[in-house]
N, C-alpha and C positions, 0 to 999 in steps of 0.2 A: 362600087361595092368593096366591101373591106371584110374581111376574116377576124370572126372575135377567136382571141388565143385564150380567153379566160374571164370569168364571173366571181365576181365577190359574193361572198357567201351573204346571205342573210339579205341581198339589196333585191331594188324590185326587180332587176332583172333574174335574179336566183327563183322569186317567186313567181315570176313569172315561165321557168321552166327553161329558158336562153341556155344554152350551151357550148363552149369551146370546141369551135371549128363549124360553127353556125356563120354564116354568112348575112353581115349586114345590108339589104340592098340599097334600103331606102329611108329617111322617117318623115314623117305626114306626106308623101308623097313625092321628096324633094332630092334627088340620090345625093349617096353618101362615098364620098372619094379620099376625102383625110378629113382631118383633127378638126380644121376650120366648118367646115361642112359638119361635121359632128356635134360641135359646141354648140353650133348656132342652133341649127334646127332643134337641137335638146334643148332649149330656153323654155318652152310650151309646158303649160301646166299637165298639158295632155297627147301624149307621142304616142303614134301608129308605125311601129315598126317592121317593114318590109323584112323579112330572115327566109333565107334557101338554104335547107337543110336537105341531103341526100337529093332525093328527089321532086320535094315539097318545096312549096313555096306558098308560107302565110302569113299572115299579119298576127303580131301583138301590141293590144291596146296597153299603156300604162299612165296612170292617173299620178301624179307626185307634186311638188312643190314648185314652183318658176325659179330655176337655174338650177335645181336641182340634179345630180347624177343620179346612174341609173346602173352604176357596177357593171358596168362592160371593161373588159381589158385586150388590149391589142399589142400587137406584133415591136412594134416601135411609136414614138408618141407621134411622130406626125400621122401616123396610121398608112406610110407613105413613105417614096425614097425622097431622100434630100436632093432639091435640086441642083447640079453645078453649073459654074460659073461657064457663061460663052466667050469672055471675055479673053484676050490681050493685053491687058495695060502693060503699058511700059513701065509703071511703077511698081506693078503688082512683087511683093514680098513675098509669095510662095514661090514666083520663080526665081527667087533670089534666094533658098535657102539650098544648102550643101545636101549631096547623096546622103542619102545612108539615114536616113530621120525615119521614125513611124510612119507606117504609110497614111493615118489620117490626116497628118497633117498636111502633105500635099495635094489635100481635098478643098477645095475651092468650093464657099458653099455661094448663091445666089440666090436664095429660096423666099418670096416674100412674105410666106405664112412665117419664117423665123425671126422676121423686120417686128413682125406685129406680138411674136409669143415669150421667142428671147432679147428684142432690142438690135440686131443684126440690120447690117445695111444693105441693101441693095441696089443693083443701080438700072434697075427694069427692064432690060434685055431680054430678059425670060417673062417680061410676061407676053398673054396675048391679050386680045380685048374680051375675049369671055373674060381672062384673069380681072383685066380691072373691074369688068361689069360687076364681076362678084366682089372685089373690096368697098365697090362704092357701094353694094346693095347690105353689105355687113357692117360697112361702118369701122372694116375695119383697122380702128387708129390709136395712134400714132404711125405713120409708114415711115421708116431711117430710110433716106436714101442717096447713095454716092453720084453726087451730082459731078464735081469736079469743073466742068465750064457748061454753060450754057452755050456754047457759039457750038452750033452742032455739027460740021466739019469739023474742030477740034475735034469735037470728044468724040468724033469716028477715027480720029489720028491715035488720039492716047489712049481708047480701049481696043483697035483694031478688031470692032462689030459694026458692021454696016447698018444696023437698026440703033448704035448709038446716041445718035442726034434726034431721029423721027421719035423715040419714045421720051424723049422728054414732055413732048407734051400731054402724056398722062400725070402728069406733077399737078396741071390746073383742074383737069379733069377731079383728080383727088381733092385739091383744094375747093373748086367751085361744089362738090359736094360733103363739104365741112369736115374732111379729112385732116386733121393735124399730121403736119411734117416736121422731121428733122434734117438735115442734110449735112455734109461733110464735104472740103474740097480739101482731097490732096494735092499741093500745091507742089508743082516739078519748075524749075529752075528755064526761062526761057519759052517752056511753052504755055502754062495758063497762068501766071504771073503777069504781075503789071497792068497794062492796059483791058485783058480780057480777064484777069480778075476782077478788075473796077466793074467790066459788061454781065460777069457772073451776078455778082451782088446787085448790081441793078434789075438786074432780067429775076430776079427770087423774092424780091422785094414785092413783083406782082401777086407773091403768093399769102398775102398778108390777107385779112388777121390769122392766117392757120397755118404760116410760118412761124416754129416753133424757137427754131436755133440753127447758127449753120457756124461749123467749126472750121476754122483752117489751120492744115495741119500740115508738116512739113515732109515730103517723100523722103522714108527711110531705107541707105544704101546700104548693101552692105559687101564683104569682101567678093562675093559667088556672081557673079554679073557675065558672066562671061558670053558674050551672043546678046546680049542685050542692047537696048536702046541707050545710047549714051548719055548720062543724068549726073548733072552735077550738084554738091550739097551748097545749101544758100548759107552765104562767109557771116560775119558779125554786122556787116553794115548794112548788107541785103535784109537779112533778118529784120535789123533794126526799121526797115524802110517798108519792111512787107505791113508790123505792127504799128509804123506811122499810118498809111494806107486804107489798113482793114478799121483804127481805130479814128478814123476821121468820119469814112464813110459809117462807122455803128454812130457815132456822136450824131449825124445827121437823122437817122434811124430810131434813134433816141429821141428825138425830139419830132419826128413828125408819128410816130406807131408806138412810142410809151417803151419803147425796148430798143437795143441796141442790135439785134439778132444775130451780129456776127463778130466772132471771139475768135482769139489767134490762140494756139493750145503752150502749155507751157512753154515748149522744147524751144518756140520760137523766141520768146523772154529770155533763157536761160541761153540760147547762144549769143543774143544779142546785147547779151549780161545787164540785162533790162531788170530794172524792180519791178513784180509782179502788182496789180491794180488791188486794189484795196478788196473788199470783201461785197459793198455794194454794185460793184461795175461788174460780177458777173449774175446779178439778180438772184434767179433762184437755180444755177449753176442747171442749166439746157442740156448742156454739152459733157458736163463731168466726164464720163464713159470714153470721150476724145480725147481726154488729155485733159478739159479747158477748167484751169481753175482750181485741178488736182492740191496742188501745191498751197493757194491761198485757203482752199476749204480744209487740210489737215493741219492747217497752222491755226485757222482760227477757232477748230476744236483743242487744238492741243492748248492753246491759251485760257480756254474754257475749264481745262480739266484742272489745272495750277490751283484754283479755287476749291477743290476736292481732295487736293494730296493729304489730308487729314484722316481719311479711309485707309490709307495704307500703314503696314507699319512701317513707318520712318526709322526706323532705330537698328532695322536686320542688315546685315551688310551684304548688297550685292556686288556681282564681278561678270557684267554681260557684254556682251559685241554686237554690232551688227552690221550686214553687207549689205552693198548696197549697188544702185549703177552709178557709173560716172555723175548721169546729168543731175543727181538727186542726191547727190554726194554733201556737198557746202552746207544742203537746207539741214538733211538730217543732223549733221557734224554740230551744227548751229542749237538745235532740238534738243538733241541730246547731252549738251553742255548747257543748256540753260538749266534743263531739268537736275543734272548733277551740281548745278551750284545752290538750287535749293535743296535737294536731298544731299548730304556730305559723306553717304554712307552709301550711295551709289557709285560704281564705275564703269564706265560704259566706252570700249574700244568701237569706232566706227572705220571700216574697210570698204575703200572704193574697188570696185570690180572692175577690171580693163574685162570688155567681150573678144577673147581672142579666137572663140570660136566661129562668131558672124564678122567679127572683123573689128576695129576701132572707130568707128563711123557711128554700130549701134551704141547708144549711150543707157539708156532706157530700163529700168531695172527687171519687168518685165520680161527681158530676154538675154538673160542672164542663163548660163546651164549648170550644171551639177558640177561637170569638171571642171569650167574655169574656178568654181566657187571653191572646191577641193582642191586645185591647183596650187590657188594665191591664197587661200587663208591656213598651207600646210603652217605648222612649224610658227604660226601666231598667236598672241595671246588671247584665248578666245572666253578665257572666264568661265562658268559653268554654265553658261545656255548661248546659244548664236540666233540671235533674231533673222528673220530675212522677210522679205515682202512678200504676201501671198499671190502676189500676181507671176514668180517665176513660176507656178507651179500652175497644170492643167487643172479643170474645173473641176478632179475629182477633189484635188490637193493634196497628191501623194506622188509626181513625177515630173519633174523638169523637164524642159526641151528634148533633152538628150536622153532620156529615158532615166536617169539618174533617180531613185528613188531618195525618198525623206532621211528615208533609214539608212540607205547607202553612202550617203555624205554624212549622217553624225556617224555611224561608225567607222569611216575615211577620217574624218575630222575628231574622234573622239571627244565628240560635246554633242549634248543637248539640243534640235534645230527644233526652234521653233516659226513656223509662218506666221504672222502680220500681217492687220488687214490695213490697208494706207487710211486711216482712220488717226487723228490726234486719241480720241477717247483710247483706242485701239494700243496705240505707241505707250501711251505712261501705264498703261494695264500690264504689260508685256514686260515692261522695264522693271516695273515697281513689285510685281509678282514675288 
């Protein structure tokens, strides 16, 4: 049962008489506990809605369209708390970040209705087998999920959850009933590396055809580790050897399932000072959202847009910057002087960002805060507008890490900040403005 906090005016629920602080029990008979449970059973052309009102308890019949809403409004969209994380990983990033942060942030979510709404991963700890009974009876797919090893003793070591390993086999469960998956393996130095990487990729391979994509991404350290499990970052050669590896066994993958399904995400290119795979070898880019590909898909838009620079006017004279992180440093610098040797009335200063606030280790533009940004780009030529990627900023797009607002860095900085979405079309919009 779930508390309606509010009705749209004019919808069937208004005319049907529903109102804020009416109690949803049930629809066609089926109870109703969150968002999931909500969307689904409202599919029916025709919904019998269970409401507890004071002391009443009656049904409303409404007739409407198939997926049609019905102007209910609640409390929060899951209609529900978010569930958190059980987990231990020794790789886990929240407990590597410094006191003193927003406290959302050291909210660990592991919810799998957010795997399916917002793309989030999870790595099934929290569910039970009602839980899956209900995804497999909704279908509902895509599931992300942080698999990290299959050898299920490990991955009782590196999440320290004792259901670790035993819930792996809800993977096939989802699979066998035509569930599409995603997966992710954080890759830690020593312990699911090498040999029980190769047993990972093999053991996921049984999840085909409705394995989707599986990324490997490199464990990111940063200076706050203190009590922690001792992790070390993979050197130039390692790197280089993880993407020999992962890109042997996709080639093999590739040739027996029509797809490669397993991608190494930039970071590990870019330490291994590896040139990233051409445009075809990441198909139709699975994994983007992990890193994989990031870098080849904004280059091979921004070569697209070169074709268009006749939209803008070429003739205004701009004087822009922009910051960036370490790892993302070369490509942009690269970008942004091609673009300035075809436009000659463009200037474009690029500023690598050290993270002195997570430590030198994070490279990643992403986690970048306010005041290193105000730090290092005091007293520089920043031209009349400062670009920066929309990814340092939380989803509203108005506060950094550190709580540093938009407006509190251009007026620290006195310019102009504009966020950037890691898009090519995005980059020569932004420049070329």
């Amino acid at each position: 049962m779930v508390t309606i906090t509010g009705v749209e005016p004019a919808s069937p629920a208004a005319k049907h008489k529903i109102q804020p602080g009416d109690i949803l029990i049930s629809i066609n008979g089926h109870d109703i506990r969150d968002v999931l449970d909500y969307q689904f059973r409202l599919c029916e052309k025709k919904v019998v809605l269970t409401i507890h009102r004071g002391e009443e308890l009656f049904d409303v019949t409404i007739r409407k369209e198939e997926y049609a809403d019905i102007g209910l409004q609640f409390e929060t969209y899951l209609m529900d708390c978010k569930q958190s994380c059980r987990n231990k990983c020794v790789f886990c990033f929240i407990d590597q970040l410094p006191k003193g942060m927003r406290d959302t942030l050291y909210f660990k979510d592991d919810d799998s209705r957010l795997s399916f709404l917002m793309g989030n991963y999870i790595t099934l700890t929290n569910l039970s087998d009602a839980d899956v009974e209900r995804i497999v009876e909704m279908k509902t797919s895509p599931i992300n999920i942080s698999v990290h090893t299959t050898n299920p003793e490990l991955r009782v070591k590196m999440m320290k959850n004792k259901r670790a390993g035993e819930c792996l086999a809800y993977m096939k469960r989802f699979a066998d009933a035509g569930i599409e998956l995603n997966a992710q393996i954080v890759l830690c130095k020593g312990l699911n590396d090498g040999a029980e990487l190769d047993r990972t990729m093999r053991d996921l391979t049984a999840l085909c055809p409705h394995l989707r994509g599986v990324s490997i991404v490199p464990c990111g350290l940063t200076d706050h580790r203190e009590g922690l499990y001792p992790l070390e970052l993979f050197t130039k050669e390692e790197s280089a050897a993880v993407i020999d590896q992962v890109n042997a066994f996709g080639d093999s993958c590739l040739e027996k399932y029509g797809s490669r399904l397993f991608y190494c995400a930039d970071e590990l290119y870019i330490e291994a000072g590896r040139e990233l795979p051409d445009e075809e070898y990441y198909e139709e880019y699975p994994q983007l959202e992990n890193g994989v590909g990031m870098i080849r898909s904004m280059q091979t838009e921004f070569d697209d847009e070169l074709d268009f620079l006749d939209e803008h006017d070429l003739a205004k004279e701009r004087n822009v910057s922009i910051a960036t992180g370490m790892a993302a440093y070369d490509f942009i610098r690269t970008l942004a002087d091609r673009l300035s040797a075809l436009v000659p009335t463009l200037h474009v200063q690029v500023y690598p960002i050290v993270n002195d606030f997570f430590g030198h280790n994070i490279t990643v533009a992403g986690l970048i805060t306010g005041r290193d940004l105000a730090s290092q780009l005091a007293g520089k030529d920043l031209g009349e507008r400062l670009l920066i990627p929309s990814v340092m900023l939380r989803r509203e797009g108005d506060r950094f890490l550190d709580d540093m607002t938009v407006d509190e860095l251009a007026e620290a900085l006195g310019v102009e900040v504009i966020p950037t979405e890691s898009t090519g079309c995005d980059f020569v919009a932004r420049l070329l403005a």
